[in-house]
N, CA, C and O atoms as a Tinker XYZ file with bonds, in Angstrom:
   320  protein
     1  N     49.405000  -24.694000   41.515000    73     2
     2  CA    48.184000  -23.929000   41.694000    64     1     3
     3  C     47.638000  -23.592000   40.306000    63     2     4     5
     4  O     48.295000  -23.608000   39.265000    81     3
     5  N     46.440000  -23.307000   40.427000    73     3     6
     6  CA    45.469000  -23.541000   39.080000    64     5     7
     7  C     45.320000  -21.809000   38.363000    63     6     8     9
     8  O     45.258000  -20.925000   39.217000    81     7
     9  N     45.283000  -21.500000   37.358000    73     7    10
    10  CA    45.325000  -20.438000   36.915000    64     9    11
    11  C     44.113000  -19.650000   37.499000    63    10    12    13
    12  O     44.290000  -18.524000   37.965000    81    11
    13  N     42.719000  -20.313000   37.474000    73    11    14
    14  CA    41.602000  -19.769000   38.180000    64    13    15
    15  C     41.724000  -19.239000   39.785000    63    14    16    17
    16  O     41.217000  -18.251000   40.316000    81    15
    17  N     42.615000  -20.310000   40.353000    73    15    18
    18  CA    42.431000  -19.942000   42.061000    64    17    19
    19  C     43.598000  -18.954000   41.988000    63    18    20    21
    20  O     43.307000  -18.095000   42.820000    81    19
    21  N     44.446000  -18.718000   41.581000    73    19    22
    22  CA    45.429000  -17.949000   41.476000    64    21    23
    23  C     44.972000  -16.425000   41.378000    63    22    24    25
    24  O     45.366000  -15.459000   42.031000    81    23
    25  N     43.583000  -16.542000   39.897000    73    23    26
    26  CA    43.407000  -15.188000   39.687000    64    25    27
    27  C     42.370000  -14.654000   40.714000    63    26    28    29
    28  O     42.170000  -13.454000   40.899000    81    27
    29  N     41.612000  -15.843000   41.484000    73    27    30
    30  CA    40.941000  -15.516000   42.640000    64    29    31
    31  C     41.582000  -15.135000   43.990000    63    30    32    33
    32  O     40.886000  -14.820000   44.956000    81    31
    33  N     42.817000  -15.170000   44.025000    73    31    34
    34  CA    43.807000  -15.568000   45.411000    64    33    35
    35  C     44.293000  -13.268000   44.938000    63    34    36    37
    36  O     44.414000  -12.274000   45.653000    81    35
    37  N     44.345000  -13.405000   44.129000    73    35    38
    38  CA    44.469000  -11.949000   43.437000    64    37    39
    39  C     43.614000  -11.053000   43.433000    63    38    40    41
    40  O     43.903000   -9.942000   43.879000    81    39
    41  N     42.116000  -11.382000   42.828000    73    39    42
    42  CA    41.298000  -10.729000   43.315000    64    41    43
    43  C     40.912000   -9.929000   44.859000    63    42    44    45
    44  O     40.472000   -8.842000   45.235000    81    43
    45  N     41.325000  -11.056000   45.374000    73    43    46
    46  CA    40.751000  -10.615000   46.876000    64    45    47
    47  C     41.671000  -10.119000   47.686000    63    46    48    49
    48  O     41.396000   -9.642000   48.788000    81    47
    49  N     43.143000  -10.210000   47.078000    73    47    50
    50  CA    44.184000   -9.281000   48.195000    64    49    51
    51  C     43.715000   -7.599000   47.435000    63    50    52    53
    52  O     44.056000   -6.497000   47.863000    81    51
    53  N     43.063000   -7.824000   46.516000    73    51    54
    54  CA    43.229000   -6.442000   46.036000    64    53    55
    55  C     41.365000   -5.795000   46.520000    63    54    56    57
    56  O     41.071000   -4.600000   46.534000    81    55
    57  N     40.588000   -6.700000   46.790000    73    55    58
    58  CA    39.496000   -6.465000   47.807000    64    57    59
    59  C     39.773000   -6.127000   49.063000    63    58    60    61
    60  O     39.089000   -5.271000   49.622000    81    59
    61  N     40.694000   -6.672000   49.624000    73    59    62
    62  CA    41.919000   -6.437000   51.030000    64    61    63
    63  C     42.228000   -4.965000   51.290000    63    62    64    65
    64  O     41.990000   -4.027000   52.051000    81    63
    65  N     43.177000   -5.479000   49.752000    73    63    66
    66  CA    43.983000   -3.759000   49.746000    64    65    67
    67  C     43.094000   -2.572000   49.784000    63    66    68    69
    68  O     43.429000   -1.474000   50.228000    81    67
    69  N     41.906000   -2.881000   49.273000    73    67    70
    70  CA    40.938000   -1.288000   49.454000    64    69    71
    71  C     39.531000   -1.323000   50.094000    63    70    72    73
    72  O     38.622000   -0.543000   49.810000    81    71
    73  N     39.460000   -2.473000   51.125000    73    71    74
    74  CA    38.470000   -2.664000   51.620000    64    73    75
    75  C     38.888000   -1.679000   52.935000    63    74    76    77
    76  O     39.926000   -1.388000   53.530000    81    75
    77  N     36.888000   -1.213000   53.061000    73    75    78
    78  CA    36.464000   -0.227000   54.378000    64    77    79
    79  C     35.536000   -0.908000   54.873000    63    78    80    81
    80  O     35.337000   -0.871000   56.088000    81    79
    81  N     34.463000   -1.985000   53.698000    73    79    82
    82  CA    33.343000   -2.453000   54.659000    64    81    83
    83  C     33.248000   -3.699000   54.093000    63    82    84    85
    84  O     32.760000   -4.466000   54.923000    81    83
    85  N     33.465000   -4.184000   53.176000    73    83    86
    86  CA    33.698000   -5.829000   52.928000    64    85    87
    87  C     34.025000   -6.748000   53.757000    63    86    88    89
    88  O     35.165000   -7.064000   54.099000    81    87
    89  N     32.486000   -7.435000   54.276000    73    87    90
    90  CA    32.685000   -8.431000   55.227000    64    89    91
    91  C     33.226000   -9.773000   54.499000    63    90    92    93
    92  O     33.212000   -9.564000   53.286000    81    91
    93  N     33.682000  -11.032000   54.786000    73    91    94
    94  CA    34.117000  -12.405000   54.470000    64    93    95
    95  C     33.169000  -12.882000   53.015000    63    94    96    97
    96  O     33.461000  -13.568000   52.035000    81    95
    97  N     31.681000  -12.012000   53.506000    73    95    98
    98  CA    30.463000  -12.807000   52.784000    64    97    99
    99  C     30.408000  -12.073000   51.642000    63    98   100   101
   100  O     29.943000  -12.571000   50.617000    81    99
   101  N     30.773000  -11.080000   51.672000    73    99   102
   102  CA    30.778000   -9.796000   50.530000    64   101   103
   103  C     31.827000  -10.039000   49.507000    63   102   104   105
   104  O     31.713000   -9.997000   48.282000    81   103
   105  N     32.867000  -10.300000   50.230000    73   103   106
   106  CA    34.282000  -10.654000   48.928000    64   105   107
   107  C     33.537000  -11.992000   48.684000    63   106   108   109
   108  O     33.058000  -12.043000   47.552000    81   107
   109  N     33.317000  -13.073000   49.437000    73   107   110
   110  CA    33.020000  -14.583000   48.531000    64   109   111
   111  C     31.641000  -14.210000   47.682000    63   110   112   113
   112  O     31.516000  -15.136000   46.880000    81   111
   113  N     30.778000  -13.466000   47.536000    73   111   114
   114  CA    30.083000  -12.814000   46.699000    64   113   115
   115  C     30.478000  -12.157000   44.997000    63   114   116   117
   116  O     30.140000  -12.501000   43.865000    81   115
   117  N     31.312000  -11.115000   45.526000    73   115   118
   118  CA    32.347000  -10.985000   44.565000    64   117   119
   119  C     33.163000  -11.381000   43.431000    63   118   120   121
   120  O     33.297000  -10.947000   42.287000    81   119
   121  N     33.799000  -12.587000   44.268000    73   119   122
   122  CA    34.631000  -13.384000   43.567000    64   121   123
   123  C     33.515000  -14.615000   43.172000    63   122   124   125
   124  O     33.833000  -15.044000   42.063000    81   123
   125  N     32.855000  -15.007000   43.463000    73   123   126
   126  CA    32.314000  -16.080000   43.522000    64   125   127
   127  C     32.264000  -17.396000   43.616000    63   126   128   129
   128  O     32.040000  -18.281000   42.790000    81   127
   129  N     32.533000  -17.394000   44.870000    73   127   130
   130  CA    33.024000  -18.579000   46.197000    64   129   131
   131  C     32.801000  -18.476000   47.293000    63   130   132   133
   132  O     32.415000  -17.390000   47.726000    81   131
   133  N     32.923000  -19.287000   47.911000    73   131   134
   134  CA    32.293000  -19.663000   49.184000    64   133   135
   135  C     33.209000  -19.052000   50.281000    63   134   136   137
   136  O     34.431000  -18.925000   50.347000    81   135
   137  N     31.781000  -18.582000   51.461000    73   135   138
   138  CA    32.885000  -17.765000   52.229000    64   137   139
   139  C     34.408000  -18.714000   52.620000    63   138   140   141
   140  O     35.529000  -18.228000   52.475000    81   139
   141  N     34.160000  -20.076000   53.112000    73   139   142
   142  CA    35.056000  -20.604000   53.394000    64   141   143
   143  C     36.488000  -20.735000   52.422000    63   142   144   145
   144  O     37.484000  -21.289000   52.888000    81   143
   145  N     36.480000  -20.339000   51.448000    73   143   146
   146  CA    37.256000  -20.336000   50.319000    64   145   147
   147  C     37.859000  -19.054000   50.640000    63   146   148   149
   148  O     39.077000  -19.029000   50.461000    81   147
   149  N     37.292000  -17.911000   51.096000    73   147   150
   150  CA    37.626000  -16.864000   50.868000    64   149   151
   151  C     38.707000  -16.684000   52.285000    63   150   152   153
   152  O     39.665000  -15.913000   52.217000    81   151
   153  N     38.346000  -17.683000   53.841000    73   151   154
   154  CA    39.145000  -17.032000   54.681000    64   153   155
   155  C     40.639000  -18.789000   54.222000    63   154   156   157
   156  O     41.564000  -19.132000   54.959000    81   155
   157  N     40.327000  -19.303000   53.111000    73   155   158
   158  CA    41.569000  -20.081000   53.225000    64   157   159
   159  C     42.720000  -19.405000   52.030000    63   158   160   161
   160  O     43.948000  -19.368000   52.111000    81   159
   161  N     41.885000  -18.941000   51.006000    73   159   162
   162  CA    42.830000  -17.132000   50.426000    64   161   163
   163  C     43.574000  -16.430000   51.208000    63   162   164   165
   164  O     44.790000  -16.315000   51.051000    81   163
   165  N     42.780000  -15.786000   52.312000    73   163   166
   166  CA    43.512000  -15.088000   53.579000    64   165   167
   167  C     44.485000  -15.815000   54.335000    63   166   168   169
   168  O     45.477000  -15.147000   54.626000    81   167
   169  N     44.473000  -16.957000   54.718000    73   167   170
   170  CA    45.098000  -17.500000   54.950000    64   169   171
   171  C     46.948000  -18.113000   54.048000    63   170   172   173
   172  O     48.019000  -18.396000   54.583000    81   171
   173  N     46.674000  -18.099000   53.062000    73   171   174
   174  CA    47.544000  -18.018000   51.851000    64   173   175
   175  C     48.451000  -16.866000   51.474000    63   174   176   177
   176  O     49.564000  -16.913000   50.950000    81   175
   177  N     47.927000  -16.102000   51.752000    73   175   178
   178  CA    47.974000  -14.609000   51.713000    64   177   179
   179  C     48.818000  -14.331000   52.933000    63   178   180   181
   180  O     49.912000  -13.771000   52.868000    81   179
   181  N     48.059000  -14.897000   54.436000    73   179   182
   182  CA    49.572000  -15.005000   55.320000    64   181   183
   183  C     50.234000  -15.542000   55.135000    63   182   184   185
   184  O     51.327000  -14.984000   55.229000    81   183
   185  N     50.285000  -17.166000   54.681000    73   183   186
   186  CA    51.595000  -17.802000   55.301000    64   185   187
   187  C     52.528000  -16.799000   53.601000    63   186   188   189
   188  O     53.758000  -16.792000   53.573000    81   187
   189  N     51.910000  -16.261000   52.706000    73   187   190
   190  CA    53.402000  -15.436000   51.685000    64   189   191
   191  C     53.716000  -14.375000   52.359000    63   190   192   193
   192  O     54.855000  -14.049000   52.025000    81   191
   193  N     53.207000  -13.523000   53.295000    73   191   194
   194  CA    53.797000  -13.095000   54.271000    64   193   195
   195  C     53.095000  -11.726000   54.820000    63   194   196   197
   196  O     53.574000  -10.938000   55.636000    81   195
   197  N     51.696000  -11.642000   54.085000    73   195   198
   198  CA    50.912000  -10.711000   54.116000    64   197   199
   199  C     50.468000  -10.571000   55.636000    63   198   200   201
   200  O     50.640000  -11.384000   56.544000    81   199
   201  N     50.094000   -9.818000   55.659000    73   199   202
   202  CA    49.467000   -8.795000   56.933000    64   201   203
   203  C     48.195000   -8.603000   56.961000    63   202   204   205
   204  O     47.817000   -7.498000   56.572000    81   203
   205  N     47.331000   -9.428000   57.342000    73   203   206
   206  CA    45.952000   -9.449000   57.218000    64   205   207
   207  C     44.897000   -8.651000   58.641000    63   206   208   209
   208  O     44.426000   -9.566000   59.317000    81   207
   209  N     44.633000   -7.788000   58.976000    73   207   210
   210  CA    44.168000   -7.226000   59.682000    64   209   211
   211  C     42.998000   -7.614000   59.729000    63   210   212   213
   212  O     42.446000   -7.939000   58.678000    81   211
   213  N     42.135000   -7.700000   61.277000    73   211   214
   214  CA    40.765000   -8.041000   61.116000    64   213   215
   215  C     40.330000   -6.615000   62.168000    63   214   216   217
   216  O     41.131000   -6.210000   63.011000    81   215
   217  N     39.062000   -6.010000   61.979000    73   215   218
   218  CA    38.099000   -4.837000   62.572000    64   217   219
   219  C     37.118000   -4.961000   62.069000    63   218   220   221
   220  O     36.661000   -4.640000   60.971000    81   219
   221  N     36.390000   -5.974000   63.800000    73   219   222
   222  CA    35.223000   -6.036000   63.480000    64   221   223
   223  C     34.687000   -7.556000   62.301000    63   222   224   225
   224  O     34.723000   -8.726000   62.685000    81   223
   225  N     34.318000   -7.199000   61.153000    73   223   226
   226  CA    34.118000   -8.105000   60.729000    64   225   227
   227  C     34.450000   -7.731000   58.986000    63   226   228   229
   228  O     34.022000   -8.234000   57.948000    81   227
   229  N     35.366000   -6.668000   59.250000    73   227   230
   230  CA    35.733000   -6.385000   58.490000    64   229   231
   231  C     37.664000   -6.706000   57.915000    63   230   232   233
   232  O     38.599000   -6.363000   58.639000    81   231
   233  N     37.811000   -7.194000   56.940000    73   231   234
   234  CA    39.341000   -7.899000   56.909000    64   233   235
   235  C     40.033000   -7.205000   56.125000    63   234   236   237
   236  O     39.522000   -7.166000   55.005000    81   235
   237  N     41.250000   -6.471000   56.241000    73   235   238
   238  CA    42.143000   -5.518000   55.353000    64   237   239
   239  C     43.552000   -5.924000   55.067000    63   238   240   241
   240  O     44.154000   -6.303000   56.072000    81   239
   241  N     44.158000   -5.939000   54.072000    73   239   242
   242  CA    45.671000   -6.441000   53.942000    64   241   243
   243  C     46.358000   -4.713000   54.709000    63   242   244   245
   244  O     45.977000   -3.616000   54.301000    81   243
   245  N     47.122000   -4.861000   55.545000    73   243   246
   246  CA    47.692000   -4.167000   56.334000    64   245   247
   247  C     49.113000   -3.413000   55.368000    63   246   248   249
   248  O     50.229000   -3.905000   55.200000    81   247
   249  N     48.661000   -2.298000   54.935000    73   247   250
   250  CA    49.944000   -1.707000   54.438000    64   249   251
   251  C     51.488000   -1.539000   54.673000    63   250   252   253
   252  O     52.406000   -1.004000   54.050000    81   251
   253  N     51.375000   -2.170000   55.743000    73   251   254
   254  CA    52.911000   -2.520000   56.029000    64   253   255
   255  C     53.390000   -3.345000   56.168000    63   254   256   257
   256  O     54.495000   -3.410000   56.707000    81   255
   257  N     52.509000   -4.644000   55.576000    73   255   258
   258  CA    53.150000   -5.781000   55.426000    64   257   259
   259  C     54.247000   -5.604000   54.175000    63   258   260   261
   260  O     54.407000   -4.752000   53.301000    81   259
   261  N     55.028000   -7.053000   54.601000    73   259   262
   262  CA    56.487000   -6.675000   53.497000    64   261   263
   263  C     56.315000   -6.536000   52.305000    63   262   264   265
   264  O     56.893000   -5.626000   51.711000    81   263
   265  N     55.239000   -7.652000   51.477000    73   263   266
   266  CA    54.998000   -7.414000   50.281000    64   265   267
   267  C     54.349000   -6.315000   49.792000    63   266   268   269
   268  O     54.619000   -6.117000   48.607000    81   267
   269  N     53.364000   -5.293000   50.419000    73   267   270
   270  CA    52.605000   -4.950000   49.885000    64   269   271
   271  C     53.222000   -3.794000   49.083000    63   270   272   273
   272  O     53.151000   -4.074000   47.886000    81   271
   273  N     53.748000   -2.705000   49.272000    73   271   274
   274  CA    54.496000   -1.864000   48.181000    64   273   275
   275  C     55.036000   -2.870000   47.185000    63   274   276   277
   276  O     55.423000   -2.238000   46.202000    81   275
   277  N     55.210000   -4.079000   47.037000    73   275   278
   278  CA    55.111000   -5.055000   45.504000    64   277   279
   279  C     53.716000   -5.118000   44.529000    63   278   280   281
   280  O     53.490000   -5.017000   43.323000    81   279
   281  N     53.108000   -5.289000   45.465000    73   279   282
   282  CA    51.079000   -5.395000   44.942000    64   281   283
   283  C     50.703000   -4.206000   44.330000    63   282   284   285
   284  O     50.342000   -4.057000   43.163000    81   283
   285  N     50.867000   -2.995000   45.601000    73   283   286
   286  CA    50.003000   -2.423000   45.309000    64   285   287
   287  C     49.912000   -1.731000   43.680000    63   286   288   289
   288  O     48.915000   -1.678000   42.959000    81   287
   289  N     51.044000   -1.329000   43.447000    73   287   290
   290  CA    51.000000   -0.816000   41.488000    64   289   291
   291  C     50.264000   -1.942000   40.470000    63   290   292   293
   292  O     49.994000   -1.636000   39.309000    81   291
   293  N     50.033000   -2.976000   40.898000    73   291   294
   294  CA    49.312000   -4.237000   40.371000    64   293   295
   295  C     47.735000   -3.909000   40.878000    63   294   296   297
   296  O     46.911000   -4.362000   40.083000    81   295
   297  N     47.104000   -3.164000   42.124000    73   295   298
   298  CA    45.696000   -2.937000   42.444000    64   297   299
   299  C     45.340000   -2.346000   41.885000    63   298   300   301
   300  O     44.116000   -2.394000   41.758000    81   299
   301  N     46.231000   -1.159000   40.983000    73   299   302
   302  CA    45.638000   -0.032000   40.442000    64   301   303
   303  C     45.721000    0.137000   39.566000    63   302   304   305
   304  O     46.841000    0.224000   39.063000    81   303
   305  N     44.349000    0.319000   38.685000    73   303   306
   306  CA    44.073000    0.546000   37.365000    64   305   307
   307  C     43.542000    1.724000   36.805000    63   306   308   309
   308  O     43.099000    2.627000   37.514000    81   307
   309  N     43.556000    1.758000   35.898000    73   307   310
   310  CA    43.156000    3.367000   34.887000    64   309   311
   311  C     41.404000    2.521000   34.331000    63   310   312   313
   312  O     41.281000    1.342000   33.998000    81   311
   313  N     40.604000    3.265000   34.374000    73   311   314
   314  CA    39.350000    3.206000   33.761000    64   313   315
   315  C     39.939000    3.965000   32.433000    63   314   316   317
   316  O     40.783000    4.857000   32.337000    81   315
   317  N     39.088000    3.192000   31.342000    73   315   318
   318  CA    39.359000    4.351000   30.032000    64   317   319
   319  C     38.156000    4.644000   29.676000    63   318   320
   320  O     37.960000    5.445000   28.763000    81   319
């Protein structure tokens, strides 16, 4: 896997991790890619073992998937 899709495959679990209203079209906006790119991320994201929740049309990485207490100290950053 390519250093770019990697840091995009990253981006968007961490759009996941703190999304309330980010539809499919909104993260491939974001990142900048195509929605279809964005639900084969999600998809990636399951088969490593993530927990992808869908409401509505809205898509969330599910906090109790196994990995995610690994991620999440990686979502969160300090503004300086």
């Amino acid at each position: 896997m390519d250093q770019p899709k990697v840091d995009r495959i990253l981006r968007v679990m961490k759009l996941l991790t703190e999304n309330n209203t980010y539809t499919i079209s909104d993260i491939a906006s974001r990142i900048h890619t195509s929605d279809r790119t964005v639900y084969r991320y999600i998809d990636t994201s399951r088969e490593a073992g993530f927990i992808v929740k869908k409401e509505g049309k809205i898509y969330r990485l599910d906090k109790n998937s196994p990995h995610f207490k690994d991620i999440n100290p990686l979502c969160i950053y300090k503004k300086k």
